[in-house]
N, C-alpha and C positions, 0 to 999 in steps of 0.2 A: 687747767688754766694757770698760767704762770702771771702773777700781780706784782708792782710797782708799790708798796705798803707806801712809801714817801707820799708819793703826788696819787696815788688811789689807781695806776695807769693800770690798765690790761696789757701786756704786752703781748700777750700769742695765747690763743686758746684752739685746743684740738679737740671737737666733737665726736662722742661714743666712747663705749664702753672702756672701762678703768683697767687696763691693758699696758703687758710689758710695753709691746709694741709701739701704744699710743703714749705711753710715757717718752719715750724713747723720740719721737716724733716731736713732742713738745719739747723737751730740753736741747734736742738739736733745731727747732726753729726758734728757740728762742735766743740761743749764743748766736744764730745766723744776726737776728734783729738786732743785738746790740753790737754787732762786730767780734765778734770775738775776745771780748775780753773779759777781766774776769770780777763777777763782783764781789764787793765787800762782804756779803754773807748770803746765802742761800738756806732758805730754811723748807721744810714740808713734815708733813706725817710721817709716820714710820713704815709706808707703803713701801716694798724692799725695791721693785726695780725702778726706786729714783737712785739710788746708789750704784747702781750698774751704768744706768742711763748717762749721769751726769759725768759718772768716771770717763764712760766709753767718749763722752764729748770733751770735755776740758783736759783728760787726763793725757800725758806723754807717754807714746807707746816707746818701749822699750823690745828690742829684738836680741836674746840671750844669744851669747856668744855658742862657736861648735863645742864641744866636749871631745870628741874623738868617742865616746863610749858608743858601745853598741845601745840599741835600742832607738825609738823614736822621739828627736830632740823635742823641744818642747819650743811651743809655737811665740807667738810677741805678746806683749801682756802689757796691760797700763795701769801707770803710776799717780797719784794726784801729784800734780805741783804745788810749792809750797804755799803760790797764793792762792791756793782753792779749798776756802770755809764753806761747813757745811753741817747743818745740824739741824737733828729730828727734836719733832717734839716728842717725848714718851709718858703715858699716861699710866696711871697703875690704879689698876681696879679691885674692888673686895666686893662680890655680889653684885658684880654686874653694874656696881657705879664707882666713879673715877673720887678714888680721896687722895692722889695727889698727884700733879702735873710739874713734870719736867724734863731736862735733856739729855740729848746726846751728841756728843760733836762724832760727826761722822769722819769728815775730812777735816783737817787743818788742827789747831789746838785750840786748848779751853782759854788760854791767855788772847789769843788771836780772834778767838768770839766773841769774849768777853770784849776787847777792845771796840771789837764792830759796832756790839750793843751798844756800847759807849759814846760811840758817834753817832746814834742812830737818830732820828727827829724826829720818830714816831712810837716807839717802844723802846722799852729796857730788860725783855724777856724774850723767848725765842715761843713761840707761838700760832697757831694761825687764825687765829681770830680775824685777822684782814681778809682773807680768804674768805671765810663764812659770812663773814658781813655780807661781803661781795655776791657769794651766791645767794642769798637773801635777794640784793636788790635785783640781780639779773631773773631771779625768779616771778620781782615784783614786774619787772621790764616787757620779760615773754609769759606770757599765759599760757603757753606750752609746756612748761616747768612746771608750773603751780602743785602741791601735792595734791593727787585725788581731785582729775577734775576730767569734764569732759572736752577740756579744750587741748588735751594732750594731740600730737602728731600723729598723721596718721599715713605719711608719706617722709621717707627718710631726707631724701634730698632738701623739701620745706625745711623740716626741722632742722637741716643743719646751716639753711641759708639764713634762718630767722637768726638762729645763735651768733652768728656772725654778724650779722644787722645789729643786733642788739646791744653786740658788746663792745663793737667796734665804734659805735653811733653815742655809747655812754664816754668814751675815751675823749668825744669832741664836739657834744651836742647838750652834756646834762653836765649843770654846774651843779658842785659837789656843797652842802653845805660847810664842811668841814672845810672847806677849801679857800673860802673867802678869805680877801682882805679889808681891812678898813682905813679907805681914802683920807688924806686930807681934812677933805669938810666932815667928817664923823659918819658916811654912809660906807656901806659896805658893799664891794664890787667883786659878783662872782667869778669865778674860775671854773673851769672842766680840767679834767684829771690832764688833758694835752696842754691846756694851761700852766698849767703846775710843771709840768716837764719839760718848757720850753719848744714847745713843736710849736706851737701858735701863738696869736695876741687877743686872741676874742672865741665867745664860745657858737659855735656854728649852727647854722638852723638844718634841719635836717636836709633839705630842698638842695643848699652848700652842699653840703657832706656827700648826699647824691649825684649832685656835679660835678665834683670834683674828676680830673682826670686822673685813671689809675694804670698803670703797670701789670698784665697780667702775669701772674708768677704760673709758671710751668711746675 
């Protein structure tokens, strides 16, 4: 799942197993969603093929010039651009429990993260705590998730429509409490994460949401 920490958004999530492949799948649908451009900081765990992934997306391929030398030249390869930040969380363990959390800038530099942080409205650490929050509530959301339960799936296809329902439905259906503002007259008016990111003006009922006409993607 790639997350929006700011406004709480889901922007794209890929169901099944934790795969080059399906990484690879997520960081390219997710540069598709936002146009192509590039953000301010990209953070994740230290799972190795987000670094391949996100390279092989944002990254400028490069095609080495001929040599004239014998042998077989050597194929095109990609570079990060200078604006593409990027940094893991790295945790360091002594028996099996974490005594101290912290980073690594993958792409881009530690001045250029550090600025990120600096602009950020929701954190001043690189982290994924928004993330795990997130699967917490998406766990609360589908009962199919739940740890140890007999409500687990038992048909692939459900399970991956449910995920989709669920997460897509939290984006513009469930006002966040974190998210609220407080009106005028001293009351407080929710928001959904689509709220927050300017897709909409109000938080939809599911019935909406269902209605709504859609685009099928090929």
């Amino acid at each position: 799942m790639a997350l929006d920490p700011e406004h709480r958004l889901v922007v794209n999530v890929v169901p099944g197993k934790r795969t080059a492949a399906n990484t690879e799948r997520l960081v390219n649908d997710f540069k598709e969603r936002t146009g192509g451009r590039s953000m301010n900081l990209i953070t994740s765990d230290e799972y190795a093929p987000y670094k391949t992934a996100i390279l092989k997306a944002y990254g400028e391929e490069v095609t080495p010039p001929q040599t004239g030398k014998p042998g077989r030249p050597r194929g095109p390869y990609h570079v990060p651009p200078p604006e593409l930040n990027y940094a893991t969380v790295h945790k360091t363990r002594e028996k099996s429990r974490v005594v101290k959390v912290d980073f690594r800038v993958v792409f881009g530099t530690i001045a250029a993260v550090t600025a990120a942080l600096a602009s950020s409205l929701v954190s001043n650490k690189i982290n994924t705590a928004f993330v795990e929050r997130q699967n917490g509530t998406d766990r609360n959301r589908n009962g199919r998730k739940v740890r140890k339960t007999y409500c687990f799936s038992k048909d692939w296809d459900v399970h991956e429509a449910v995920t989709y329902f669920t997460m897509y439905t939290y984006n513009f259906c469930w006002p966040v409490r974190t998210l609220r503002v407080r009106m005028s007259d001293g009351h407080w008016a929710p928001r959904s994460p689509a709220m927050a990111a300017g897709l909409t003006d109000h938080v939809w009922s599911l019935h909406e949401w269902l209605a709504y006409p859609a685009v099928q993607r090929e």
